[in-house]
N, C-alpha and C positions, 0 to 999 in steps of 0.2 A: 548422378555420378556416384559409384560404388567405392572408386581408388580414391587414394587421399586420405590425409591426415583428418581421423574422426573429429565430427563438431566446427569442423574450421567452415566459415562461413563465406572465405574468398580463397583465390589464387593467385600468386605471385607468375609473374613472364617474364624470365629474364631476355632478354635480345643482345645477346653482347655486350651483357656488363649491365644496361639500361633496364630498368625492375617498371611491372606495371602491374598493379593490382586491379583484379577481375571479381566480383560476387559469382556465385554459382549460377546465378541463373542468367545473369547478364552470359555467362559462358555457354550455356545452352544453346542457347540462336544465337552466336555473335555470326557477324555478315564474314569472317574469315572464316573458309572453312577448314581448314589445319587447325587453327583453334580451339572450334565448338568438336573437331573430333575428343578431343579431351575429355567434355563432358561422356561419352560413352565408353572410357577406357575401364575395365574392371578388372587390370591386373598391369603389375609393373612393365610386364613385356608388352600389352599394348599401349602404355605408355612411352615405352623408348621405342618404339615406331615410328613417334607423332613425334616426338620431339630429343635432344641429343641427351639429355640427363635430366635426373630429377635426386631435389631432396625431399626426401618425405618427410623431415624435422621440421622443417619448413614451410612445406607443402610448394615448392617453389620448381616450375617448370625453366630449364635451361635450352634456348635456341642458339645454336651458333651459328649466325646470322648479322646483317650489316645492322645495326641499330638506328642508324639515321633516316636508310631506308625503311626501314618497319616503323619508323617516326613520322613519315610522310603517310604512310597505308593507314597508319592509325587516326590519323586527322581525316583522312579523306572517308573511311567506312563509318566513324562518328559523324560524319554530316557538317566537319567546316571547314571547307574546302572542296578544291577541285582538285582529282590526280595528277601531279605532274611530274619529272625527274627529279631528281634529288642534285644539288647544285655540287660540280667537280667529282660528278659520279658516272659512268659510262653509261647508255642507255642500253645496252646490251645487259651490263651484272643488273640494273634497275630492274628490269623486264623478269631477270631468273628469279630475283624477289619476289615480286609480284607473281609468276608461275607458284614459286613455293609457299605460299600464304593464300593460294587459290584463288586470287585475280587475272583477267584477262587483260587482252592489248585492249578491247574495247574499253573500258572502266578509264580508259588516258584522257586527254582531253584533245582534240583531235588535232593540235599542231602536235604535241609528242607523238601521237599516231602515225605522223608525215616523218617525223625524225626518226623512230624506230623503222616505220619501214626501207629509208632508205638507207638506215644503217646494217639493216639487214640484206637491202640487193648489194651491198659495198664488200661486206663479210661472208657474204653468204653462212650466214650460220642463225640457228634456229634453239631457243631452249625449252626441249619439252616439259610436259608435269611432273615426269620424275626423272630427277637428272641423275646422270650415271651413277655420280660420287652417292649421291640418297638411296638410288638401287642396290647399291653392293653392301652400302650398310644394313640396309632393311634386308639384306637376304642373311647377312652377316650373324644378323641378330636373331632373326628366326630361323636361320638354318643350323650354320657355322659346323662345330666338329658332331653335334646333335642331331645332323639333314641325316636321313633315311634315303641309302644308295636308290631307294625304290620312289621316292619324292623328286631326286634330282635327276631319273631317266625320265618323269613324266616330266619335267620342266625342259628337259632337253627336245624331249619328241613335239612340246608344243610350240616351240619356239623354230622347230624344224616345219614343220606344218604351217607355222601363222605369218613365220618372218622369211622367204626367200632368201635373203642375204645375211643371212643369221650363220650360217654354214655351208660348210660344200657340200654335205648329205642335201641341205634344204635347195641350194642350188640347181643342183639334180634332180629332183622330185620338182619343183614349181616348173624346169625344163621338158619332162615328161609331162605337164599336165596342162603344157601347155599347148605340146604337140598334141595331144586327146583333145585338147579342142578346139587345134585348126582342125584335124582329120574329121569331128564329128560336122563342122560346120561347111566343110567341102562336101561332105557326105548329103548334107542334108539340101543345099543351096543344087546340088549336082542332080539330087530326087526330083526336083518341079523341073526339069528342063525335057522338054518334049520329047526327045531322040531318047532319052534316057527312060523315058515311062514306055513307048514304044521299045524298047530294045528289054527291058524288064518284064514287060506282057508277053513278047517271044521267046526272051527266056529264063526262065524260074531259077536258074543259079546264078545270078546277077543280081535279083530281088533278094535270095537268101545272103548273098554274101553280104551284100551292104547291110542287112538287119543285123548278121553276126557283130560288123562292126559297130553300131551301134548299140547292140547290147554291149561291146569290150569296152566304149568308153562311157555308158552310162554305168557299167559296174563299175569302173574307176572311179566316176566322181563320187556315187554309191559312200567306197568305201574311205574315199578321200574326207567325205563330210562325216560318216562315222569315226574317224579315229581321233580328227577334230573335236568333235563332241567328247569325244571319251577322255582325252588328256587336258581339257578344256577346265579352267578353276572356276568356274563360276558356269555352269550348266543355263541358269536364265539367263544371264547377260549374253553368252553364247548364242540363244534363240533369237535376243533381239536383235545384234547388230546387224546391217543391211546387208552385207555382204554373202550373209550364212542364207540371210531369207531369199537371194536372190540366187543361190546353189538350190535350195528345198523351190523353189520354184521351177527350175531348171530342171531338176533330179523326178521330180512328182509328178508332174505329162506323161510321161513315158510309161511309167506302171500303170497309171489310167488306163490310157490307151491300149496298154496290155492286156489289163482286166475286160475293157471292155469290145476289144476284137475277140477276147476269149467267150466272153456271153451273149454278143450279138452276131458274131461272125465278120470276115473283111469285107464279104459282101451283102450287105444286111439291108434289106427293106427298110429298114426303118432311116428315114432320110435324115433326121434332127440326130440320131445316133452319127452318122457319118460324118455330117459338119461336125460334131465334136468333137470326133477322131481328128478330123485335119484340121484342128485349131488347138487342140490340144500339141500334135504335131507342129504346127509351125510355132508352140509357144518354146519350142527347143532353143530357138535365136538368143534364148534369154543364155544358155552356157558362153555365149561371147562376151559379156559381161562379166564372169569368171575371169577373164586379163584380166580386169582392176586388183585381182592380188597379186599380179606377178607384174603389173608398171604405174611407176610413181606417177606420167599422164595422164590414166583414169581414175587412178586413186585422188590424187589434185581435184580432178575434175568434180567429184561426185563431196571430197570436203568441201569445196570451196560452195558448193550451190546448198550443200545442211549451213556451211555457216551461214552465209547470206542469203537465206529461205525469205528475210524482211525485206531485199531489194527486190528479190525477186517476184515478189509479191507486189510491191511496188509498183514496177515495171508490168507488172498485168491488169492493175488497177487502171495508171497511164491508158494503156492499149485500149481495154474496155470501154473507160470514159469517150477516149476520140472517137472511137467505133461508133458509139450509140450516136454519136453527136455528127459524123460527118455521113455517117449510113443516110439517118434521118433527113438531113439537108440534100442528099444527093438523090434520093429518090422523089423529094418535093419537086428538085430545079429538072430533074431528068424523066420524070414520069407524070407526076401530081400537078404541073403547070398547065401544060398544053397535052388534053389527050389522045389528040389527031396525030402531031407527032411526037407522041412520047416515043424515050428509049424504052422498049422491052425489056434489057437487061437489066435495069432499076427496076421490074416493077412491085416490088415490095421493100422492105427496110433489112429484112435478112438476106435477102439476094443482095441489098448493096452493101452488105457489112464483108462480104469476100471482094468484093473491091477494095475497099477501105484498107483492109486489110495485106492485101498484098502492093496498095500504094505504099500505105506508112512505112513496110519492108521494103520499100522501092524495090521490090521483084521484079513487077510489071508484066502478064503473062499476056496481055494484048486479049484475053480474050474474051471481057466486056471492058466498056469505057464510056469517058461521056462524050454528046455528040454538043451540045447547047453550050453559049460561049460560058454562060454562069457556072456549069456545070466542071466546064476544064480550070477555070480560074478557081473553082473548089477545089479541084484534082491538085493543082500548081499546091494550095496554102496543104493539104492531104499530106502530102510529100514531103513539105518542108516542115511540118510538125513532127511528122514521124520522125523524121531525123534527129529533131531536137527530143523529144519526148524518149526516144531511146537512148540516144547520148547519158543523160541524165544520170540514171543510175549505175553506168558503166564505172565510173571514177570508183566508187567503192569497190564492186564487184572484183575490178582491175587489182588494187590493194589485198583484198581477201585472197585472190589467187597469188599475187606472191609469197603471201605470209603462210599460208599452205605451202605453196611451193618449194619451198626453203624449210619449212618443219619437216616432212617427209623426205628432202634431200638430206638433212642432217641424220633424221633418224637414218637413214638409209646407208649412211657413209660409217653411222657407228657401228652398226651389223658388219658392214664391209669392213673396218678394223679388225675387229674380232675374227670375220672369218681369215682377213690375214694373217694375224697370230696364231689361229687354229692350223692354219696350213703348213707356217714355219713350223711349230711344233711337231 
């Protein structure tokens, strides 16, 4: 750490009056991450980023913040104690604490997990990582009467771009883009329909016009992901989030494709070249997946299974286990007993694992089964595990999507604010 009163060997924390003295290097790694930002601050302005004032006589960082609750956070990332509310405290301000010290709901202990979230389907309200009041200071601070007209259009255009309900401009534009991609996906679901490749082979401006269209909404999305990139503050964070990689995925087929009907020809001898073409082609399905920026439903969807990646893994563990375990039994009682009349459809252990499998989902497709009493009476316990076995992890999963559910609904409704204000004005 560069900032700071030279030679001083610790830091002072105020939290609302309550002082806690840090060494430097305990500061380094401390498990808050708003804290250890400190260590890395090397001028005053990144210091009043991270925190609401400082004396440098002192060396003494000022939070304004609940002290009591930063008194419970403090017990619990030292290691004595378990997280839990802070007593005649709301569990809702508890929680924006916790956000702003860089703890999560998980770090609770899981009855306050159960109390937060049903305080949250009661209020419906959500507090993100950076709450409004923090955001306008930190632009305040870094921008104020010093922002550059030419900083605060890129901030406006990305916020147009990233946030649908950010504004009526962005309103409009996620409304167009979203019609580009029903039309490309009518276009392309309408291409594999028999009458339509017959009526395209007889006539060649039906084939042309449909390509036109599809070149108009792949340059759309083209130029939709370039202007994203360009007004984007962080260019590598940009790359990784999933939503961009599943645009560059969407976006990339299609020039392939281009390139390689331009070098092999549409009708080319070469048969591994064609499959590629119409798999490259059919990987276009992935622009339907483009909705998740323009509805809170797929956007839910797709948080809710990053946060819970551990149940769901869980949950596949589960599967695999019964699989090996009831495949293996049902191919011994159905095949490996009697081999006069064995069932055929058992006769290996991977052939009975798509039984298995679409028992435990009580699907039931009828179209192998067992014939031998041992073999149904397996089928019967099959059935009744899967049920149980999938149950299991749902309880969490169930939690995780409302507390998604409700982040995004908030975020969602704050945009809607502002574009309301934006309109009266």
């Amino acid at each position: 750490m560069t900032f700071g009163r030279s030679g001083a060997a610790s830091v002072v924390l105020n939290v609302g009056g309550a002082r806690y003295s840090l060494s430097r290097e305990l500061l380094k790694d401390f498990p808050l991450r708003r804290v250890s930002r400190l260590h890395g601050c090397r001028s005053e302005r990144d210091v009043l980023e991270v925190c609401d004032d400082y004396d440098r006589e002192r060396n003494e960082y000022f939070f304004d913040r609940h002290s009591e609750a930063f008194g419970f956070i403090l017990l619990y990332v030292r290691g004595h104690g378990k997280l839990r509310f802070a007593p005649r405290m709301c569990e809702l301000s508890f929680y924006n604490e916790m956000i702003y010290w860089g703890l999560e709901g998980a770090h609770l202990e899981y009855c306050c997990q159960r109390r937060l979230d049903d305080r949250m389907s009661d209020t419906y309200t959500f507090y993100t990582a950076e709450e409004p009041g923090t955001l306008g200071r930190d632009e305040a601070r870094s921008g104020g009467a010093e922002a550059a007209p030419s900083r605060r259009w890129l901030e406006r255009m990305r916020r147009t771009f990233e946030e649908p309900t950010s504004s009526l401009a962005a309103q409009i534009l996620a409304s167009v883009s979203v019609v580009f991609v029903i039309v490309s996906m009518v276009v392309l679901c309408a291409s594999t329909l028999p009458d339509w490749r017959a009526a395209a082979a007889d006539n060649r401006s039906l084939d042309d016009r449909s390509r036109i269209i599809e070149a108009i909404c792949i340059g759309w999305f083209t130029a939709e992901c370039i202007v994203r990139f360009i007004v984007s503050k962080n260019k590598c964070e940009f790359v990784k989030r999933p939503l961009n990689i599943i645009d560059l995925l969407a976006i990339t087929p299609y020039y392939i494709s281009v390139l390689m009907t331009v070098f092999t020809g549409e009708n080319s001898q070469l048969q591994r070249a064609g499959v590629t073409l119409r798999v490259l082609r059919m990987m276009r399905i992935f622009w339907v997946i483009k909705l998740a920026r323009h509805f809170i439903g797929l956007q839910t969807l797709g948080l809710t299974l990053k946060r819970c990646y551990r149940e769901m893994v869980m949950l596949l563990v589960f599967i695999c286990v019964a699989m090996a375990i009831f495949s293996a039994l049902s191919q011994l009682l159905e095949h490996g007993l009697d081999l006069e009349t064995s069932n055929k459809d058992f006769a290996s252990i991977p052939a009975a694992c798509w039984w298995v499998i679409i028992s435990m989902t009580t699907v039931g497709y009828g179209d192998m089964y067992p014939i031998t009493v041992p073999g149904r009476i397996l089928g019967g316990v099959c059935v009744v595990s899967g049920i149980v076995l999938l149950a299991l992890p749902i309880t969490f999963i169930y939690h995780s999507f409302v507390q998604c559910y409700h982040e995004l609904k908030f975020r969602s409704a704050r945009y809607s604010r502002s574009l309301s204000a934006e309109f009266l004005n």
